[in-house]
C-alpha positions, 0 to 999 in steps of 0.5 A, a space after each residue: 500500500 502506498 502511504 499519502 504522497 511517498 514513493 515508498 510500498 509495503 509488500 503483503 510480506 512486510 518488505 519495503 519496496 522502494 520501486 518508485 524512487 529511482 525514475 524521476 530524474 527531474 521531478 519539476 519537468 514530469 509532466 506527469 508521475 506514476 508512482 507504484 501503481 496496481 490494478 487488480 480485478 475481482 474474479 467471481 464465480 458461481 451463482 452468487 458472484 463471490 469473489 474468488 481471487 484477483 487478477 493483477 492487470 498492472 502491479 507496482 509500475 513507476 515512470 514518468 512522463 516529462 513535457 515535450 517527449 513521447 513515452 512509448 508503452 510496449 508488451 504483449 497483449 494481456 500485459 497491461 498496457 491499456 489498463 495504464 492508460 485507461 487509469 492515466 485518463 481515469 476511465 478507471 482507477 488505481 487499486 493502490 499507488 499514485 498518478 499524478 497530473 501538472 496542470 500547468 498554468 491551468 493549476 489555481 492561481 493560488 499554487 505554483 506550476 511547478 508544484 501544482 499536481 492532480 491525484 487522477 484516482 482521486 480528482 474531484 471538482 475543480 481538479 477533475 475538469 482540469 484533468 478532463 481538459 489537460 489529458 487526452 486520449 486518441 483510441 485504437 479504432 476509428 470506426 468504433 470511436 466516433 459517434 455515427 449520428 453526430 458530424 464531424 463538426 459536433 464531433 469535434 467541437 463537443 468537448 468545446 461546448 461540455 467544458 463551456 469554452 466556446 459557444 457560437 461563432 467562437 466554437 464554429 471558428 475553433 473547430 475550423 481551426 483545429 480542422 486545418 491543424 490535421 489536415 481536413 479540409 473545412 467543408 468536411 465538417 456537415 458530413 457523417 463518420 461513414 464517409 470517410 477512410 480509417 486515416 480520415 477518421 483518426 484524423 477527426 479523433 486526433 482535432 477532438 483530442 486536441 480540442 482542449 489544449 491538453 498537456 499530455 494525449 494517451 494515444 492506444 495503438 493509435 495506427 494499428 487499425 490502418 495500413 501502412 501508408 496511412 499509419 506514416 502520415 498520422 505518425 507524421 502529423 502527431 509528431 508535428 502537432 508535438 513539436 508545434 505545441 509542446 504536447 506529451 505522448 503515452 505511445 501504447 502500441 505492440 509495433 516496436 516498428 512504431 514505437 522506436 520511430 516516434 519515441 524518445 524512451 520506451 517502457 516494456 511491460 510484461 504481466 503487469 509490470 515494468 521490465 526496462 525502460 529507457 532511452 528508444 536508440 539504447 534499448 533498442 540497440 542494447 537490450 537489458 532484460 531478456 524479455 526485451 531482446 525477445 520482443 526485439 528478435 521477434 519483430 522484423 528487420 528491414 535491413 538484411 544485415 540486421 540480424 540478431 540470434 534469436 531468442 528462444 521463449 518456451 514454457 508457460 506465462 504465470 497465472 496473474 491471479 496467483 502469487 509469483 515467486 522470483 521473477 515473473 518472467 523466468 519461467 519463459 527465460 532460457 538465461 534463468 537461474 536459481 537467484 531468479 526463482 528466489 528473488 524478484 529482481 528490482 527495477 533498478 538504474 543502470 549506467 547509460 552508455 548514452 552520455 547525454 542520457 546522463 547515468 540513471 535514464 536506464 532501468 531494468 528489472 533483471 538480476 543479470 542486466 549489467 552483464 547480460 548473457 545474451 550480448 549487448 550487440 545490435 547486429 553489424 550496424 551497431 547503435 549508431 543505426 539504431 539512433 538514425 532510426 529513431 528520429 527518422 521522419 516517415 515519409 507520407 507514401 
């Protein structure tokens, strides 16, 4: 449980878990913190619906968003991930643990930008609307998100008039505006949803995102219901949309392809907590945790060159409604060993081999991270490939 506004946790066992207290390098410049939080779900059986046990869908993740910079959030289906975001816009709320949202200048006039911040879980009044204007959130399918009955000008200026920002000309003029920001064109706005393309359509989601200046949009595989040449172009007008308004991004995806593109650090879940984390170029080019490098390895490579040994994953993935002995991830990992049965490996910062990272931008949760025995090579190109990648912009095809 965490205790008021510390970092500090304790286990069912007694132990004090400090899982939070290493991912905040500049506290002042988060945008937003997530501090120990878990999510677990009842499970019901029979007739009456009696609890039974709990599933654990995210179990004491701690990282930090900072203005400006897009955090990519990664795994497989099942670990967690769009259970974080959901909690990170409060469609639902933590079990235990902290997300804390700054404002900004939209804080009270009374307390400082910079020490101003919004408990998500338990927001109320003033609090909750600053939160519902400052964080966002971009869905995975176009089809499915917008309201079919609605155009697309209502569609876009209804967050505009819920929040009583605009009314009238005003709110005709701002939705036009947002329109010309992703790139519809105004005429566009008295037709339906079902005229449009898949890219269209999260076009249309992206300006609703937008509409109240938010600090940080939650974008869940925004791209993954759309084909390849659309999903660059969206890639592309998030990324400018980023640099013309300062804006944080939560990238949610399971396409590393993605993430290592438009990402300046990724986060790796798997069953419900954080395994690595880190800036994209490094992780990507130097694996810390094994289950990283199977990610990694079961992605395609573009470049024939590129190639790293394949990292074989068998056995069975841990019941997430049972306690887990050791770490969750050895009983799929061909490096495990004894220690790994015995103890969890902690979340921990390592040395950067990025200077500009500064030395604690990387974690990982591994007992074997500072000499990993799967190697630390990224194939013949090296990291400097890996960095060129990562910034790369995606040509619209």
């Amino acid at each position: 449980m965490v205790t008021g506004r510390g970092e500090t946790s304790v286990s069912e066992s007694g132990e004090h878990r400090d899982v939070g207290r290493f991912v905040s390098e500049s506290p002042g410049r988060a945008v937003l913190r997530v501090r120990n939080v878990a999510k677990r779900y009842p499970i019901k059986r029979g007739s009456f619906h009696r609890t039974t046990g709990y599933l654990r869908a995210v179990d004491s993740v701690s990282f930090d968003v900072f203005h400006g910079e897009t955090l990519g959030l990664v795994g497989e289906s099942g670990c967690g991930k769009t259970t974080m975001g959901k909690m990170i816009v409060r469609a639902d709320v933590p079990t235990s643990g902290e997300i804390l949202f700054r404002p900004g200048s939209e804080g009270p006039a009374s307390a400082s930008p910079d020490d101003y911040s919004i408990d998500v879980g338990t927001a109320r009044g003033a609090d909750l609307s600053r939160l519902r204007r400052g964080v966002q959130m971009i869905f995975q399918n176009p089809y499915a998100s917008l309201n079919p009955r609605h155009r697309v000008r209502d569609i876009i200026g209804e967050p505009l008039r819920i929040n009583g920002i605009a009314r009238g000309k005003s709110l005709e003029e701002r939705v036009f505006e947002l329109m010309d920001q992703v790139g519809l064109r105004r005429e566009y706005g008295i037709r339906y949803p079902h005229a449009f393309s898949g890219g269209q359509r999260q076009r249309i989601g992206i300006a609703r995102a937008l509409a109240l200046n938010p600090r940080l949009v939650v974008c869940d595989e925004p791209v993954s219901a759309l084909d390849v040449s659309i999903q660059a172009q969206i890639l592309n007008l998030l990324r400018d949309l980023q640099s013309q308004y300062g804006l944080a991004y939560i990238m949610i995806s399971h396409d590393l392809g993605v993430v290592q593109h438009i990402s300046d650090r990724v986060a790796v879940m798997y069953l419900g907590k954080l395994v690595e984390l880190g800036p994209t170029a490094e992780l990507f080019a130097r694996p810390r945790h094994p289950y990283t490098r199977a990610l990694l390895d079961a992605s395609p490579k573009p470049h024939p060159r590129h190639r790293l040994q394949a990292t074989a994953i068998s056995g069975d993935v841990p019941d997430a409604s049972q306690d887990i002995a050791g770490c969750s991830f050895r009983t799929r990992c061909p490096y495990a060993q004894r220690i790994c049965a015995e103890e969890e490996p902690p979340l921990l910062p390592l040395a950067s081999t990025d200077a500009a990272s500064g030395p604690t931008r990387r974690f990982a949760a591994c007992h074997f991270a500072m000499s990993p025995p799967w190697g630390e090579a990224a194939g013949p190109t090296g990291i400097e490939r890996a960095q060129t990648m990562q910034r790369k912009h995606i040509p619209s095809l």
